[in-house]
N, C-alpha and C positions, 0 to 999 in steps of 0.2 A: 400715246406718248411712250416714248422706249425710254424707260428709269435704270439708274444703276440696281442690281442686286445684288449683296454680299456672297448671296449661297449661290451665283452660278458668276462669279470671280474669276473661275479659274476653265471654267468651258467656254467653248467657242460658244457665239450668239445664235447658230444653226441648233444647237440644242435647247435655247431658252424661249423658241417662238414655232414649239410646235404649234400651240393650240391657235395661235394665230387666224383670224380670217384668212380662210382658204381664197382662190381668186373663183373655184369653183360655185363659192354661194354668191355670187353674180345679183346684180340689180336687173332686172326683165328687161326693164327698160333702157337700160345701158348698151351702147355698141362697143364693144373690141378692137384691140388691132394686133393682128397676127403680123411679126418681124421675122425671118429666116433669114437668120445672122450669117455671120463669117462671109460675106460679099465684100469685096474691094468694091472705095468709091472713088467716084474720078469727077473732075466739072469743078462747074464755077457756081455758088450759090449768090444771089441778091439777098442784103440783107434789109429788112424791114423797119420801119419808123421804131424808135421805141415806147412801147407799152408804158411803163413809167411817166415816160416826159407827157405822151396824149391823154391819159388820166385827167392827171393835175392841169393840162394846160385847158381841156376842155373844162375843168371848175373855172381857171382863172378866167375866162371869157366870158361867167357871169361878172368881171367886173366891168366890164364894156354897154356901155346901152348904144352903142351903132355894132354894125354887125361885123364879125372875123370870119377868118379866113385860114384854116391850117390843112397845110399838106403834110405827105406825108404819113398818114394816119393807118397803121395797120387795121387790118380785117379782123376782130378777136370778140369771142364774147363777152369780155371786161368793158368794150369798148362800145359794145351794142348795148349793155348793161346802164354803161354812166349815159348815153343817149337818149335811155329812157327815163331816167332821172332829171338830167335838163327839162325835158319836154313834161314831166310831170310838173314843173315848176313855171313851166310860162312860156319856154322858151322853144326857137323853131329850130329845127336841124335838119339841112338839106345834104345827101350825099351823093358824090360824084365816082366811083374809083378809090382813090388814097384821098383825096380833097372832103375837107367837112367844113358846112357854112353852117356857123350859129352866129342866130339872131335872138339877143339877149335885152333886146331894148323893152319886151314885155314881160320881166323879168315881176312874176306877180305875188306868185308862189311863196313864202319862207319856209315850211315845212317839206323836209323832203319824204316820200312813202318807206313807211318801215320795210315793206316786202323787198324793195328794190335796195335801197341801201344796207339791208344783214347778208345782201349777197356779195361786197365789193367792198373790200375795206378802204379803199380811196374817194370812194362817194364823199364820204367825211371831210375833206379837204374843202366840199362846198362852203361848209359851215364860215369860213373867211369872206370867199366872196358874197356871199349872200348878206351877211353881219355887216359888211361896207359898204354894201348898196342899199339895203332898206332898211337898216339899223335894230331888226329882230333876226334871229333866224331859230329853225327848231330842227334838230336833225338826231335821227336815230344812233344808237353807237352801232359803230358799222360791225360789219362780217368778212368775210375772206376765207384763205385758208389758214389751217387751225395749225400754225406752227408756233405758238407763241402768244404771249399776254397782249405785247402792245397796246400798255393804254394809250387812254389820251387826256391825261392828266397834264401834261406838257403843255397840251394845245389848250386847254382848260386855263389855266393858269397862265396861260401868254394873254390871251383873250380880254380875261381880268385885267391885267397889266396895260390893255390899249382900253380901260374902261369901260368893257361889257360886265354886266350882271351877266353870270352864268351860273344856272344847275343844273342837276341829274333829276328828272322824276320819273319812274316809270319807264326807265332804258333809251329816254329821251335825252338830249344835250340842248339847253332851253336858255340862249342868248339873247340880251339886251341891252339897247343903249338907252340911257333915260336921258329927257333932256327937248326942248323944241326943235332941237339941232343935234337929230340923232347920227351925232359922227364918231367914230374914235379918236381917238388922240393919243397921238407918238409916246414911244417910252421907250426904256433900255430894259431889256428884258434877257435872260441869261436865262439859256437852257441846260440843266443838268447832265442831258445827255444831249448829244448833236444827232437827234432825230430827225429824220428826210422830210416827215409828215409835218408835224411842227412847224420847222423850217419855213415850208411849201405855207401852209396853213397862214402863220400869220405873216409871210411877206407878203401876201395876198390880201390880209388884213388890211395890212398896213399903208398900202398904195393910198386909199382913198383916207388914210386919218390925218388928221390937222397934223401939223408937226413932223418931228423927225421921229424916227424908231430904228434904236439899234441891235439886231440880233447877234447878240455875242453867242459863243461854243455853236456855232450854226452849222449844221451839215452844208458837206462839200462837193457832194456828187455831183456830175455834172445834169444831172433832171432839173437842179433847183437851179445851174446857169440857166439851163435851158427854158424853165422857168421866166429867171430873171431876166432873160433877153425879148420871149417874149411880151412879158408886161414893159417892158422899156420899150417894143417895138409899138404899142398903144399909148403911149405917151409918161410909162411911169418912173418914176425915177429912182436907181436903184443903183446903188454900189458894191462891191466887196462880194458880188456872188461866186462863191468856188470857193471862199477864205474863210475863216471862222469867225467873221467878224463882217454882215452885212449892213448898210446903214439904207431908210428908204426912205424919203422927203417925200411926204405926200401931198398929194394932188387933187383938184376937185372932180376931177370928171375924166376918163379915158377914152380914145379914140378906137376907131377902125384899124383893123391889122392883116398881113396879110402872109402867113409867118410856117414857114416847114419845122418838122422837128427832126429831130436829133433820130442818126440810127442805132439801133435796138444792140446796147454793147454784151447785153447777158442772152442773147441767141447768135450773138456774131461768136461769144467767148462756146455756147454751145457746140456750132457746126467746126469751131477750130476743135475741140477735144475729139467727135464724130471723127477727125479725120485722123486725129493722133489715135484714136483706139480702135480704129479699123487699120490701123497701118496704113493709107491711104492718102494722095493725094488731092488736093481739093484747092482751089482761090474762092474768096472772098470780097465785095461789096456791095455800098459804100461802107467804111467803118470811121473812124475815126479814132488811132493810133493811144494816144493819151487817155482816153478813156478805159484802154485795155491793158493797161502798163502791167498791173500785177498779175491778169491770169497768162501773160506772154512769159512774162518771167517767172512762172511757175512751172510752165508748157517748159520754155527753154532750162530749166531746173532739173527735169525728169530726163532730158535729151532731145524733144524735138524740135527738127529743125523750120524755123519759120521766115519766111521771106516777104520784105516789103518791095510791092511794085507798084512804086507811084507813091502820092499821099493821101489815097482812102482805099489803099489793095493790100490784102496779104495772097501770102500763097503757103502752103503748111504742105512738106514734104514727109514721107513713109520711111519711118524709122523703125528696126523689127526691137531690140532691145530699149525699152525703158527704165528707168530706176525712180524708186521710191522718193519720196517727200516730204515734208512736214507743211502742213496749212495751219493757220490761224484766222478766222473773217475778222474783220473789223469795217468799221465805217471807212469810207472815202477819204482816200487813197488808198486805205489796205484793200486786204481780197475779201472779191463783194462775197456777202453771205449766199445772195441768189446763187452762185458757181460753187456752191460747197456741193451738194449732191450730185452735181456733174459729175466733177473733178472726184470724187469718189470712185464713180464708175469707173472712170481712166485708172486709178489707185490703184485698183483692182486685182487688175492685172501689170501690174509693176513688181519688177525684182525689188525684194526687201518690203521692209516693213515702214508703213507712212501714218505720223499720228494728226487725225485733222478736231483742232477745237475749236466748236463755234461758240461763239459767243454772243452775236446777237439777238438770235430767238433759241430761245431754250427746248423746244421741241421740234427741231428740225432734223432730227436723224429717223424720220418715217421710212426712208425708203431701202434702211437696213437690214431687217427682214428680208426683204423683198430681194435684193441684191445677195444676202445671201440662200436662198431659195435658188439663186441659180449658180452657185456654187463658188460664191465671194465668202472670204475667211475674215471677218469683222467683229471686234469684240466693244461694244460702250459701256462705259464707267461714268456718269455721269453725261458733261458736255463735251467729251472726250469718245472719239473713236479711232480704235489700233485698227487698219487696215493690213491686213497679211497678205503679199502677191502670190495669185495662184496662176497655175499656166494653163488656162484656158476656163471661161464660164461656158454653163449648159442651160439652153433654153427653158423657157420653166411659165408656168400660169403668176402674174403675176398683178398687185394692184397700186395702181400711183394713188399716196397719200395725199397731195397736195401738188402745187402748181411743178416747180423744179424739181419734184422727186417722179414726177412723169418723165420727165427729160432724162431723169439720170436712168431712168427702167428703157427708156427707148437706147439712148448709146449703149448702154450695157449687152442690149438687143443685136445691137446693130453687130457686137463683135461675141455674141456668144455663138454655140456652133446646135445646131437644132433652128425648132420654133420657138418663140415667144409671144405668147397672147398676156396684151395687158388693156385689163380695163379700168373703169372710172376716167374714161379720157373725157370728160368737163374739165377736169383741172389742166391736160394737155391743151384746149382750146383756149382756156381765159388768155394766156399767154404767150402761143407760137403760131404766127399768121403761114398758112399753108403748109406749116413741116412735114406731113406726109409727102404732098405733092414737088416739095422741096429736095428732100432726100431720094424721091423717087427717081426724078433728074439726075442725080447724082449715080445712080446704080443700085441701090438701096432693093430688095424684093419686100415690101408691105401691102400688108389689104387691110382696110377699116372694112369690118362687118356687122350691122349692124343688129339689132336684137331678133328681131321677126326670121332670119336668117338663121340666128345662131339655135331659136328655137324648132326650128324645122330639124336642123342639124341632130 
């Protein structure tokens, strides 16, 4: 975690991380991927189902005891992760391509494996559907990466509110309904914060409890529509998703569905920067415009020029001068947190000075170091980072902290002028289906090399 310090105030941040993990003391077992920047890229990228909405929607389909149907489904290790979590619980899951059939109707399981779930902090989301189908559930507190607290004290407390007994024992989350009619039951429950997890969590809760339940201060993203359209597409009934004010009238029993998801707005909002910090030309789909509102007008903020063709096309035209910016993340509708390490990248290199503060996970500037290792002028105070534009980065060994601070080490790659080798790409997999092979279409020169290789070397 990068903290403020009083005694280096007034030095840039390239003096206060020497000692830093080198990219040199390497994991054996970890593969690389060498970028030789400054390539103009050209083409049209596909963009991919979103990671987000397949998560959660593959929980929601333990609420189903006939069997679903989602397309769409990106290729990611997150996603082979929550696969085997299902299947540790009962359930079958057959795959096609982008198509995933879970069969949830031997849903036997309430305990999900701690091994599998401290690797994926959305496993957790189970904990609703499982708690409305068989009226225990016991699930580990999840894992992920390490950008932040994130409880789930929310979800804890929503929980209680649809009348589970719930506790902590032993790093366990241990739910229950008492009752010969182990059902929940509706309530109006007000989140302190408009948490995504939460949110996801108890609408999913809530489908199968007696009564009505209304989520006020609800997060708005569009993952929890996507969500909520697909549990209304199995029969559940569900209002006010997208608003901060969702109402669910629940149901005894859900159906068969047969339901695509939403494509992936925080790698659509990626390969758009990719093409503004390579100066380069690029299209885009499918996307879905409204979803992208704030990092368009951020893009379009700094100077580049972006073109809709059609209603799920962009196209992002090469602009040589950029200018500086101010960010702020916030929840949905603001600018997603996931695009703050991007968009840093692109900062980077911008005329003037851009102050970006996050505010959602408090240790999410990992990949500042790192960024300036290759010759980014970046100073943090706190949740506060001063980006100073420099004219041009330099190739550099470098390591992704966590999921999005990979992405922002590869753009940065993509326009510094040298090699860049970075590793720890687990965290580039959980989250970007094919991006090598993606940008390589594009013009891009990468090679993933893998350990046995590098140790020859």
């Amino acid at each position: 975690m990068l903290t403020y310090n009083p005694f280096l105030e007034d030095k840039p941040i390239t003096l206060a991380i020497r000692s830093s993990n080198l990219a040199t003391a390497s994991n054996p077992n970890q593969s690389i991927l060498k970028i030789w920047g400054n390539q103009p890229l050209q083409g049209h990228v596909s963009i991919s189902g979103a990671k987000n909405s397949a998560l959660v929607l593959m929980a929601g389909a333990l609420l189903c005891s006939e069997d679903c149907r989602l397309r769409n489904v990106p290729s990611l290790v997150d996603v082979n992760r929550m696969s085997e979590i299902l299947t540790a619980l009962g359930v079958k899951i057959d795959r096609q391509g982008d198509v995933l059939d879970i069969k949830a109707g031997q849903l036997s399981e309430s305990q999900a494996p701690y091994e599998l779930v401290s690797q994926l902090r959305a496993s957790f989301f189970a904990i609703g559907p499982i708690l409305a189908r068989l009226g225990v559930a016991r699930v580990p507190l999840p894992g992920g990466c390490a950008i932040g607290a994130r409880p789930v004290d929310l979800h804890v407390r929503g929980l209680q509110a649809l009348g589970a007994e719930v506790h902590i024992d032993h790093g366990i989350v241990h739910a229950h309904v008492k009752g010969y009619n182990p059902r929940l039951k509706g309530a109006r429950i007000y989140l302190d914060y408009p948490s995504v997890g939460a949110t996801e969590t108890l609408m999913m809760a809530a489908t199968l409890a007696e009564g009505e339940t209304i989520l006020e201060n609800a997060a708005q993203e569009p993952e929890v529509i996507d969500l909520a359209n697909f549990c209304c597409a199995m029969g559940a009934k569900i209002q006010g998703a997208g608003t901060k004010t969702i109402v669910i009238s629940g149901v005894p029993s859900l159906h068969s569905a047969d339901y695509s998801i939403i494509p992936d707005r925080i790698e659509a909002g990626t390969f758009l920067i990719a093409g503004a910090i390579t100066r380069s030309e690029i299209s885009l789909s499918p996307i879905i415009p409204e979803h992208l509102t704030p990092v368009l007008a951020k893009l379009k903020a700094i100077g580049v020029k972006i073109q809709m063709e059609g209603s799920n096309h962009l196209r992002i035209l090469p602009v040589e001068n950029l200018t500086a910016t101010d960010i702020e993340t916030l929840p949905y509708p603001g600018f997603p947190t996931d695009m703050q390490a991007p968009f840093m990248a692109l900062l980077t290199l911008c005329e003037g000075n851009s102050l970006i503060s996050e505010t959602v996970f408090e240790n999410r500037f990992g990949h500042v170091p790192e960024l300036s290792r290759m010759g980014a002028d970046i100073r943090v105070k706190g949740t506060t980072a001063l980006v100073r534009g420099v004219p041009f980065l330099s190739g550099a060994p470098v390591t992704a902290t966590d999921l999005r601070a990979s992405a922002a080490l590869v753009l940065a790659a993509l326009a510094a002028e040298g090699e860049t080798t970075i590793q720890e790409l687990k965290h580039l997999d959980r989250g970007y289906e094919q991006l090598e092979a993606k940008l390589r279409q594009l013009g891009a020169k990468l090679q993933r090399i893998d350990h046995a290789l590098i140790e020859k070397e």
